[in-house]
TORGUFI-846554 format. One record per residue (C-alpha): chain; residue in three letters; z, x, y; residue number from 1. Coordinates in steps of 0.1 Angstrom, whole numbers. Layout:
# TORGUFI-846554
<node><ch>A</ch><aa>Ala</aa><up>Z</up><east>X</east><north>Y</north><i>NUM</i></node>
...
***
This chain:
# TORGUFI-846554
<node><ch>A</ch><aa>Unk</aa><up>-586</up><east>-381</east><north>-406</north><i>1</i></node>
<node><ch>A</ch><aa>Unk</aa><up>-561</up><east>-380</east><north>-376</north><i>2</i></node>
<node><ch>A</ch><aa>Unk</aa><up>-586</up><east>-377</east><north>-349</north><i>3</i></node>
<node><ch>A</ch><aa>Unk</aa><up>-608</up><east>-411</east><north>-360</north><i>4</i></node>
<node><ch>A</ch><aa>Unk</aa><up>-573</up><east>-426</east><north>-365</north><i>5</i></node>
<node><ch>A</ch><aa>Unk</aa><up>-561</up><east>-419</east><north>-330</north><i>6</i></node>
<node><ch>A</ch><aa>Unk</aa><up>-597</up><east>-426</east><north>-319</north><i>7</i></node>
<node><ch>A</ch><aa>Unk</aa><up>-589</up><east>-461</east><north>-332</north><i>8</i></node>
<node><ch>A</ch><aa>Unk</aa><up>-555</up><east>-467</east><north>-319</north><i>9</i></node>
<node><ch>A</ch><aa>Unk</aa><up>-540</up><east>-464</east><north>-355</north><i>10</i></node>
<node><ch>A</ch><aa>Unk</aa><up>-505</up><east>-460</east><north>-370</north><i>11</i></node>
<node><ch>A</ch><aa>Unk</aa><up>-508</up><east>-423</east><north>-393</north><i>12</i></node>
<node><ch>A</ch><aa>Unk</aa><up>-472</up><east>-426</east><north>-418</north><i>13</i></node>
<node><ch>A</ch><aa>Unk</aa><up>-474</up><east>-390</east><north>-430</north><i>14</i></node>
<node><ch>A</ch><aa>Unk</aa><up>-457</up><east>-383</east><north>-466</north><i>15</i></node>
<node><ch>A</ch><aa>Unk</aa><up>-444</up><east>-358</east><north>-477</north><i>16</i></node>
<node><ch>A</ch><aa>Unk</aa><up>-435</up><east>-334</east><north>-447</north><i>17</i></node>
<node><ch>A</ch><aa>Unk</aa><up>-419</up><east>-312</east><north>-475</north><i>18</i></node>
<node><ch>A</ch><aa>Unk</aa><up>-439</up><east>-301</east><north>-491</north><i>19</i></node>
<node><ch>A</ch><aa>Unk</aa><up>-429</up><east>-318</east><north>-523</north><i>20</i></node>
<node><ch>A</ch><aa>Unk</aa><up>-399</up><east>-299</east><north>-522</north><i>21</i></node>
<node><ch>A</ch><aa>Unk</aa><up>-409</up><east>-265</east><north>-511</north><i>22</i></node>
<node><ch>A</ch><aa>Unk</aa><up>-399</up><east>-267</east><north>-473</north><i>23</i></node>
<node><ch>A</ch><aa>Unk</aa><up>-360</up><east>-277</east><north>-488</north><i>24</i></node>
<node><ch>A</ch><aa>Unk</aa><up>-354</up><east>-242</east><north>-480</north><i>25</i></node>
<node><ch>A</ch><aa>Unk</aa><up>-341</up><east>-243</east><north>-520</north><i>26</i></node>
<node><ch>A</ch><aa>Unk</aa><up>-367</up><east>-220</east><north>-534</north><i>27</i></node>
<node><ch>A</ch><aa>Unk</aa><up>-367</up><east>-184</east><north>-514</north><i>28</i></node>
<node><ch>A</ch><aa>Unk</aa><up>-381</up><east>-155</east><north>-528</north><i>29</i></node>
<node><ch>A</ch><aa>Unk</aa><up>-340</up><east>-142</east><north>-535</north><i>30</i></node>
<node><ch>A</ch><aa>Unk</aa><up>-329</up><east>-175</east><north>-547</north><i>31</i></node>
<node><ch>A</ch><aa>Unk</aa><up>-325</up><east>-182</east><north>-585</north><i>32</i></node>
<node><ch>A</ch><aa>Unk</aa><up>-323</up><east>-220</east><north>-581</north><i>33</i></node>
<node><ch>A</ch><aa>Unk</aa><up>-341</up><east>-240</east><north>-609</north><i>34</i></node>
<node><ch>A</ch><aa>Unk</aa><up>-346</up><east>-278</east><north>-605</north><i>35</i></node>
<node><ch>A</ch><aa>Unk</aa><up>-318</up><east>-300</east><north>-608</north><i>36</i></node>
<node><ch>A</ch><aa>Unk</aa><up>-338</up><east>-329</east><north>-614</north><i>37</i></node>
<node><ch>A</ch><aa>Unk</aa><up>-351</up><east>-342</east><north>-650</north><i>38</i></node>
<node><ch>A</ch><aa>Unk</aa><up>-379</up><east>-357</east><north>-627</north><i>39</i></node>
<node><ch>A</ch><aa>Unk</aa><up>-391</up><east>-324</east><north>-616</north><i>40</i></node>
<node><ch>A</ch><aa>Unk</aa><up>-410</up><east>-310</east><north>-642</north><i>41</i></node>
<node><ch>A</ch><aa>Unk</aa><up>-399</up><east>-271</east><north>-648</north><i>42</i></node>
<node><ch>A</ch><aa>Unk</aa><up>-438</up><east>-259</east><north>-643</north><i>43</i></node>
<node><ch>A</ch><aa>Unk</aa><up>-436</up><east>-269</east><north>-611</north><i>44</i></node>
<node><ch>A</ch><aa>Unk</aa><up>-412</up><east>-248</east><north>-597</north><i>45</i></node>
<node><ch>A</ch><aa>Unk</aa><up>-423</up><east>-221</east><north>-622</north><i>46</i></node>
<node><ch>A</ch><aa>Unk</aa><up>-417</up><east>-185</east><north>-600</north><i>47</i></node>
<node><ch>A</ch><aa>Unk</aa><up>-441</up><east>-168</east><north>-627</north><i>48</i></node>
<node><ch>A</ch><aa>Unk</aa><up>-470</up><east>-192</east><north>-617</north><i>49</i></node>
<node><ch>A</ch><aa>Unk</aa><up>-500</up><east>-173</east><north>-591</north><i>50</i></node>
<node><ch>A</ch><aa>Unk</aa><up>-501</up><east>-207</east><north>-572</north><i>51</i></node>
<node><ch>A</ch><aa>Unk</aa><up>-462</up><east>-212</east><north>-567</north><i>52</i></node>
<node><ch>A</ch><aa>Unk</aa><up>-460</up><east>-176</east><north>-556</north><i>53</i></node>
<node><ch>A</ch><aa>Unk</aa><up>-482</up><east>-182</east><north>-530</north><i>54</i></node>
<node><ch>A</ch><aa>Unk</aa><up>-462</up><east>-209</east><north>-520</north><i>55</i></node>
<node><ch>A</ch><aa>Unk</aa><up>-434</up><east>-192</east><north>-520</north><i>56</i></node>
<node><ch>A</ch><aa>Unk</aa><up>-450</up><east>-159</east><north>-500</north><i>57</i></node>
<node><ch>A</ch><aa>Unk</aa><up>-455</up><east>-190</east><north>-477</north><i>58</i></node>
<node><ch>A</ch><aa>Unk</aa><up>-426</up><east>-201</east><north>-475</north><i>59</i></node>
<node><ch>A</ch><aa>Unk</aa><up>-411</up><east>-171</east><north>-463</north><i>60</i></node>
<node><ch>A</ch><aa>Unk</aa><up>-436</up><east>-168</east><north>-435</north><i>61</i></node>
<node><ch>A</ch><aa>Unk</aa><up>-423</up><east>-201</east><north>-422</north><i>62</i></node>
<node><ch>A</ch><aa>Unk</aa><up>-387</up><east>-191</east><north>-422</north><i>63</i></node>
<node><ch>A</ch><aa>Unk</aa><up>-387</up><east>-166</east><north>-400</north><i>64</i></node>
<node><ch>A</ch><aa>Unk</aa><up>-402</up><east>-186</east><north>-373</north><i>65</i></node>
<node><ch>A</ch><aa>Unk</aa><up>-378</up><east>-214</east><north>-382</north><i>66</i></node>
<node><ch>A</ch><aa>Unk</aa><up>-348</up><east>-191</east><north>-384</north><i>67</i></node>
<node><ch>A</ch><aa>Unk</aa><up>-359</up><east>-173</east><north>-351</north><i>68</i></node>
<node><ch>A</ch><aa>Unk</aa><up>-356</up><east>-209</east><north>-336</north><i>69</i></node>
<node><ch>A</ch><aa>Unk</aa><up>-320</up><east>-213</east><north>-354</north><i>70</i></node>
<node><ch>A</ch><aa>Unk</aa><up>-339</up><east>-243</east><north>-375</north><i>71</i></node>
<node><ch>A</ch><aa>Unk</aa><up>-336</up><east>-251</east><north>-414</north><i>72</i></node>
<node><ch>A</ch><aa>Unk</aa><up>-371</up><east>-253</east><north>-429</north><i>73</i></node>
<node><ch>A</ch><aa>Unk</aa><up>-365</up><east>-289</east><north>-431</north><i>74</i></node>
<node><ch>A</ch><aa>Unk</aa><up>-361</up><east>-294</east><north>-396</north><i>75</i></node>
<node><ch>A</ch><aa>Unk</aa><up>-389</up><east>-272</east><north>-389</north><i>76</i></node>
<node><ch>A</ch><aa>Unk</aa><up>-413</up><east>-293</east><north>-412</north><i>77</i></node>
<node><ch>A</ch><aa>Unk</aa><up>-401</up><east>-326</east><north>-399</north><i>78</i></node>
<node><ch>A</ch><aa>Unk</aa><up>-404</up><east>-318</east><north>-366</north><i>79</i></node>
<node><ch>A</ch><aa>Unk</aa><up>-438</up><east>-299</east><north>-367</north><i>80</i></node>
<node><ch>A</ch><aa>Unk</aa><up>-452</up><east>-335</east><north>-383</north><i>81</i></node>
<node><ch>A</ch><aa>Unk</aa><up>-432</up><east>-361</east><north>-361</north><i>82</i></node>
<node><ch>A</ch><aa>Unk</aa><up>-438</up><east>-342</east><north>-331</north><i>83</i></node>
<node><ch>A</ch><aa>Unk</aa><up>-480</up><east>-342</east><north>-335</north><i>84</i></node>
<node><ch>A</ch><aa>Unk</aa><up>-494</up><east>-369</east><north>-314</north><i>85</i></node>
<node><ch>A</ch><aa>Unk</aa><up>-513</up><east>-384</east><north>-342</north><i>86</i></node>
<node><ch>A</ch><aa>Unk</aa><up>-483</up><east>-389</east><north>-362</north><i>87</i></node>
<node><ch>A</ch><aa>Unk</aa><up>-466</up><east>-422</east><north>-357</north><i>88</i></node>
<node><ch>A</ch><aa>Unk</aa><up>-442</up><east>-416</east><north>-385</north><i>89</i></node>
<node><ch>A</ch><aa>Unk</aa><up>-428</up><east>-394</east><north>-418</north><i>90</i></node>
<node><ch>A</ch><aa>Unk</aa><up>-418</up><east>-401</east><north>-449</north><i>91</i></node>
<node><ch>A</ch><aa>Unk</aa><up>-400</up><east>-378</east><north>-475</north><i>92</i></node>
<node><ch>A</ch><aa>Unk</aa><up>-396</up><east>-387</east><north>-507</north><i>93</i></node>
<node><ch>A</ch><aa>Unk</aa><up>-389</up><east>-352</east><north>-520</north><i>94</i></node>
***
């Protein structure tokens, strides 16, 4: 979608650049943080879950690059969307 959008001379507003919360850096394979939130329902943080552990193994692989570059995982998401020349702008509404 970004390449016809640039092809066009189009705005791209990006949402999300966290992942819906996983990129916070909150959830890390060590961590025992649960959600805080009533609005976050508990399934979808659930560690158990085959899908959330994949996101987690993935977070992990992000944070090394991030922490090799003395960056948060927020900063490295943010930066990896705002800094892409078809973004114009980024959201979060994590």
């Amino acid at each position: 979608m970004i390449p016809t959008v640039q092809r066009h001379g189009m705005g791209t507003l990006t949402y999300s650049p966290l992942g819906g919360g996983w990129l916070s850096g909150r959830w890390r394979k060590d961590s025992a943080s649960t959600p805080t939130s009533s609005a976050r329902p508990g399934a979808r943080f659930d560690m158990t879950s085959p899908a959330n552990q994949r996101k987690l193994h993935i977070v992990e692989e992000l944070a090394q690059p991030a922490e090799q570059a003395g960056l948060s995982l927020i900063e490295l998401a943010i930066a990896f969307v705002i800094n892409h020349p078809g973004v114009t702008a980024a959201v979060n509404m994590d």
